[in-house]
C-alpha positions in Angstrom: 178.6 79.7 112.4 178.1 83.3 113.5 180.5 85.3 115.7 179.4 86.1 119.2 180.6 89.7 120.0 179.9 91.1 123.4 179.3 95.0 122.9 178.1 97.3 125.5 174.6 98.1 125.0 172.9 101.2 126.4 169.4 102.3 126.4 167.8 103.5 123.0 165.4 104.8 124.4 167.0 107.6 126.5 168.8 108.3 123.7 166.4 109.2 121.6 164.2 111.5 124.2 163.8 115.0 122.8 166.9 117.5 123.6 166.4 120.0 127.1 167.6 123.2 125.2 165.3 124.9 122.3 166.1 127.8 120.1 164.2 130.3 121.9 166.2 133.2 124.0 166.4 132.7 127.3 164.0 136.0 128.3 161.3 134.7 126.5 161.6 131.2 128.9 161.7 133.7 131.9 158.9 135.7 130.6 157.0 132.3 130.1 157.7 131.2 133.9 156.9 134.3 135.2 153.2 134.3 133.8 152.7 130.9 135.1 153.6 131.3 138.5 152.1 134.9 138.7 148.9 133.1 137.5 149.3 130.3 140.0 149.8 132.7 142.3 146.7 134.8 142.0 144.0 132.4 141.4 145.8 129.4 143.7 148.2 130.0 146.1 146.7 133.6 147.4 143.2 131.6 147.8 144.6 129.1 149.5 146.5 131.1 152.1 143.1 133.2 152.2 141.0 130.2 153.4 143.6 129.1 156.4 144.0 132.6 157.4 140.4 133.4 157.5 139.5 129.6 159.4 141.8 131.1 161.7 141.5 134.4 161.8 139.5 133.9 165.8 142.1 131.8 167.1 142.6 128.1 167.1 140.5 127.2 169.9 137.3 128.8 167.4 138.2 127.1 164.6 138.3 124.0 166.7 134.8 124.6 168.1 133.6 125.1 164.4 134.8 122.1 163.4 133.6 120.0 166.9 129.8 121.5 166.2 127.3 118.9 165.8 126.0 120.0 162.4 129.3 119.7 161.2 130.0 116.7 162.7 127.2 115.4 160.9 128.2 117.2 157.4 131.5 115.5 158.0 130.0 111.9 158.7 128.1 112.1 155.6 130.3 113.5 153.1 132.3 110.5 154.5 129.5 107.8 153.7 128.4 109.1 150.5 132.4 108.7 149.6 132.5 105.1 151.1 129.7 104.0 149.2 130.5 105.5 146.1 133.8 105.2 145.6 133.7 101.3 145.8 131.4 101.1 143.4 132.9 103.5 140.9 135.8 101.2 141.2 134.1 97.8 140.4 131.9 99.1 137.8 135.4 101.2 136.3 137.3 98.0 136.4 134.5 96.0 134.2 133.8 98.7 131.8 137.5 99.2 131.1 138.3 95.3 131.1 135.4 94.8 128.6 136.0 97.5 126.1 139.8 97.5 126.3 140.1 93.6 125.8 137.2 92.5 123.8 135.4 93.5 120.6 131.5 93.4 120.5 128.7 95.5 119.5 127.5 98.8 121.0 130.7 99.4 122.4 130.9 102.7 121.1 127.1 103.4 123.2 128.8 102.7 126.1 132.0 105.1 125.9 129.5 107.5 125.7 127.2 106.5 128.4 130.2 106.6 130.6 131.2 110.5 129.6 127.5 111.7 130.0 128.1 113.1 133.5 130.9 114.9 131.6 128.1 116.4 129.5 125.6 116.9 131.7 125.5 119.3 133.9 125.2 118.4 138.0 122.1 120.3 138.9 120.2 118.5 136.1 121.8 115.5 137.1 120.4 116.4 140.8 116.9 117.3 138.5 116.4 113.5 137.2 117.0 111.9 140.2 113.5 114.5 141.2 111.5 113.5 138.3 112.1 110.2 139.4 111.8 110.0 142.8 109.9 112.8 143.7 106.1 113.2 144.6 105.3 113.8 141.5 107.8 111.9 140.1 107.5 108.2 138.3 108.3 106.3 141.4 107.1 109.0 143.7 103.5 107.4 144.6 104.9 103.8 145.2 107.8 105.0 147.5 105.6 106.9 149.6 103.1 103.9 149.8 105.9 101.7 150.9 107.4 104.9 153.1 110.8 104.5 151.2 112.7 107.5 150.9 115.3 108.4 148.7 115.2 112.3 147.9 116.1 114.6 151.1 117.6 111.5 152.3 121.1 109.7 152.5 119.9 107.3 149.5 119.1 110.5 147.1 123.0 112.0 147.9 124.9 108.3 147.2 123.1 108.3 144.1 124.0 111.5 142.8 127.5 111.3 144.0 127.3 107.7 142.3 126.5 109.2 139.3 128.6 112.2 139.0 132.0 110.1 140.1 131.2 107.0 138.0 133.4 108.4 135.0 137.0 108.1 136.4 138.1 104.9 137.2 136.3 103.6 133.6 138.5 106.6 131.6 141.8 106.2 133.3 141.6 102.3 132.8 140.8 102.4 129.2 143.6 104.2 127.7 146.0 102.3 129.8 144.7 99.1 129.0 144.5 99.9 125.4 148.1 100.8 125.5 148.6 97.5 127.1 147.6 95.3 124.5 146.3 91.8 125.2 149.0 89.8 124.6 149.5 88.5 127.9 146.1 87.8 128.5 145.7 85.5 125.6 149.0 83.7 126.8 147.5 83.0 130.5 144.2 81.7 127.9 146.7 79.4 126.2 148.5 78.2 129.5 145.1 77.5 130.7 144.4 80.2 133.4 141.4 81.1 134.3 139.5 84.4 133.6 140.1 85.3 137.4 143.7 83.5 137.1 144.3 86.2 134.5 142.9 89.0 135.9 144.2 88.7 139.4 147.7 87.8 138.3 148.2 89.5 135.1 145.8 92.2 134.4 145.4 94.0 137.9 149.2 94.1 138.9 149.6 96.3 135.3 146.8 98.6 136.2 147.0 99.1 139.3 148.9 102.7 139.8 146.3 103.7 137.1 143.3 102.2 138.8 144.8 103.9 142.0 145.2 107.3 140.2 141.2 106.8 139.4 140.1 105.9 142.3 141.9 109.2 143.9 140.4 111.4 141.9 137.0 109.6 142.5 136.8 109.7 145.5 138.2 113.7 145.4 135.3 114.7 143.1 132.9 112.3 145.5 133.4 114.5 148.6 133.7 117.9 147.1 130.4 117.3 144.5 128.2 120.4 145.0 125.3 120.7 142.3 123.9 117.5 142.4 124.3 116.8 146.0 122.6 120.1 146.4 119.5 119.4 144.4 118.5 116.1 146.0 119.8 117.0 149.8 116.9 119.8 150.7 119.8 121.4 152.8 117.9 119.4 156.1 120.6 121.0 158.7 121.9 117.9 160.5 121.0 115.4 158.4 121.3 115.8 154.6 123.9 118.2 154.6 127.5 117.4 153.1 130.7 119.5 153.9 130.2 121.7 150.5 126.5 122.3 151.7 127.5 123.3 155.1 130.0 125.7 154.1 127.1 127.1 152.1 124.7 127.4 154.5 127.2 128.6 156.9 128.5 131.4 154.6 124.7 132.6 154.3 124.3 133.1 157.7 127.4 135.4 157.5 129.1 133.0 160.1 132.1 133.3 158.1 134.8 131.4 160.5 133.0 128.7 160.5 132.3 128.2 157.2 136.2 128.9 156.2 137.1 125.9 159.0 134.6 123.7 157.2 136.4 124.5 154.1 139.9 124.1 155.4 138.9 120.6 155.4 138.3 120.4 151.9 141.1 122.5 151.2 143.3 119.8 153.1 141.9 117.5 151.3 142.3 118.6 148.1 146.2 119.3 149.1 146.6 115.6 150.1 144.9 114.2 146.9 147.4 116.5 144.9 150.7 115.0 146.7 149.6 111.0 146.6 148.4 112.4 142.7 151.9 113.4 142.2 153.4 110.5 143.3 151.0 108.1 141.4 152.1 110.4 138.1 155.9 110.0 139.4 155.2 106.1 139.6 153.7 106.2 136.5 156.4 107.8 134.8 158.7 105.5 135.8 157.2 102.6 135.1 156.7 104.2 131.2 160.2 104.4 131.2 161.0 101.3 132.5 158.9 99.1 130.3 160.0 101.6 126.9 163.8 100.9 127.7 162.9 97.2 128.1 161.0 97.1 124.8 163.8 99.2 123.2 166.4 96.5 124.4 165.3 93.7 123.3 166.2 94.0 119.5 169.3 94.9 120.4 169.9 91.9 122.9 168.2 89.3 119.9 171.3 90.5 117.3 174.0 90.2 119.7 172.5 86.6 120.7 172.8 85.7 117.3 
């Protein structure tokens, strides 16, 4: 009969992270700071501030008035759409591709990683350029749209599918890795227990993913209502109608009505500031639950030999 001894058992896996201090001199970490933050500086911060002050720069009750214009309003409301449609879909189609090629084994999966990083390939404006081949006047569908006075191009339609297409990437490649990671061990034991595929998926699968599948869907929805090049092929830059927040600021800019086009920006700017802080704390969540789950895993050995 073994002994049962009762030791004190701390985490391995904390133990074995790699030490703070290095070897270098301490100059050469302060020389190494100093570069990054002068660089953050001049090409972040500096352009940053610029924007605000120049949105500004006529008072508050201009900027307001910029904003409050009806072409804007309009910019704003479809910028909003295009991300409302979009987004949703990005995440349904994200969570399918990166449940079926994390968790099962079949041909051609290989063809479809790659599909899903061709609008990481391609470039927008000849993203923008299919969408006119195909739905143009002269396009292939061109003829039988305009018999059936369906429009896509220069219309809402046109900008949802570029922003589709352009966005569809990130939910599908932050899954994958994760779920990779993740193994599908508990998937197969809900199988054997007798769930269901939803069973599984609803109770097992999405609570692991979901700071991931959150992460994704921020940074979808980011590139959704800041996309520029495709957007700008199929909109025609219809003042009023077809033109997103990017577009405005654009056309605003051209028309050397520089205040306004720096309040249209501020949005995005703001935007882009609050995607960065829930980003960070997604990351932050992330992190912890890394840690969390390696101390656990590094535990358990240790638990099984003082059980036995």
């Amino acid at each position: 009969m073994s002994a049962v001894i009762d030791l004190p058992v701390k985490p391995v896996a904390s133990a074995q992270r790699a030490p703070t201090n290095t070897l270098e001199p301490r100059w050469i970490k302060y020389v190494l700071v100093t570069i990054a933050l002068s660089f953050l500086t001049l090409f972040l911060f500096i352009p940053l501030v610029a924007v605000f002050a120049e949105a500004l720069k006529k008072g508050w009750d201009v900027y307001v008035e910029s904003i409050l214009d009806p072409d804007a309003i309009s910019a704003i409301q479809l910028t909003l759409i295009a991300a409302v449609i979009s987004v949703p879909l990005n995440l349904v189609f994200g969570v399918c591709a990166a449940w079926a090629i994390a968790k099962f084994e079949f041909r051609g999966k290989s063809i479809l990683l790659t599909l899903i990083d061709l609008p990481f390939s391609v470039s927008p404006v000849i993203s923008g350029l299919i969408y006119v081949l195909m739905f143009g006047t002269q396009g292939w569908f061109g003829p039988w749209l305009q018999e059936h006075d369906i429009k896509i191009l220069f219309a809402v339609p046109g900008i949802v599918l570029a922003t589709v297409f352009i966005t569809f990437p990130f939910v599908a490649r932050e899954l994958i890795p994760l779920m990779q990671a993740q193994g599908s061990e508990e998937e197969e034991a809900g199988l054997v227990l007798g769930a269901s595929g939803w069973q599984i998926f609803r109770r097992v699968t999405l609570p692991n993913i979901k700071w991931g599948l959150l992460y994704g869907v921020i940074l979808c929805n980011a590139r959704a209502m800041g996309e520029f090049g495709a957007v700008s092929v199929v909109s025609g830059h219809i003042r009023g109608e077809t033109n997103t927040m990017p577009l405005q600021v654009e056309i605003l800019y051209n028309e050397y009505n520089f205040t306004a086009a720096f309040a249209i920006a501020s949005l995005l700017a703001l935007l882009a500031l609050v995607t960065l802080a829930i980003k960070s704390f997604i990351e932050w969540r992330l992190h912890q639950s890394g840690e969390t789950a390696a101390d656990e895993a590094a535990l358990m050995p240790i638990s099984h030999e003082a059980r036995s």
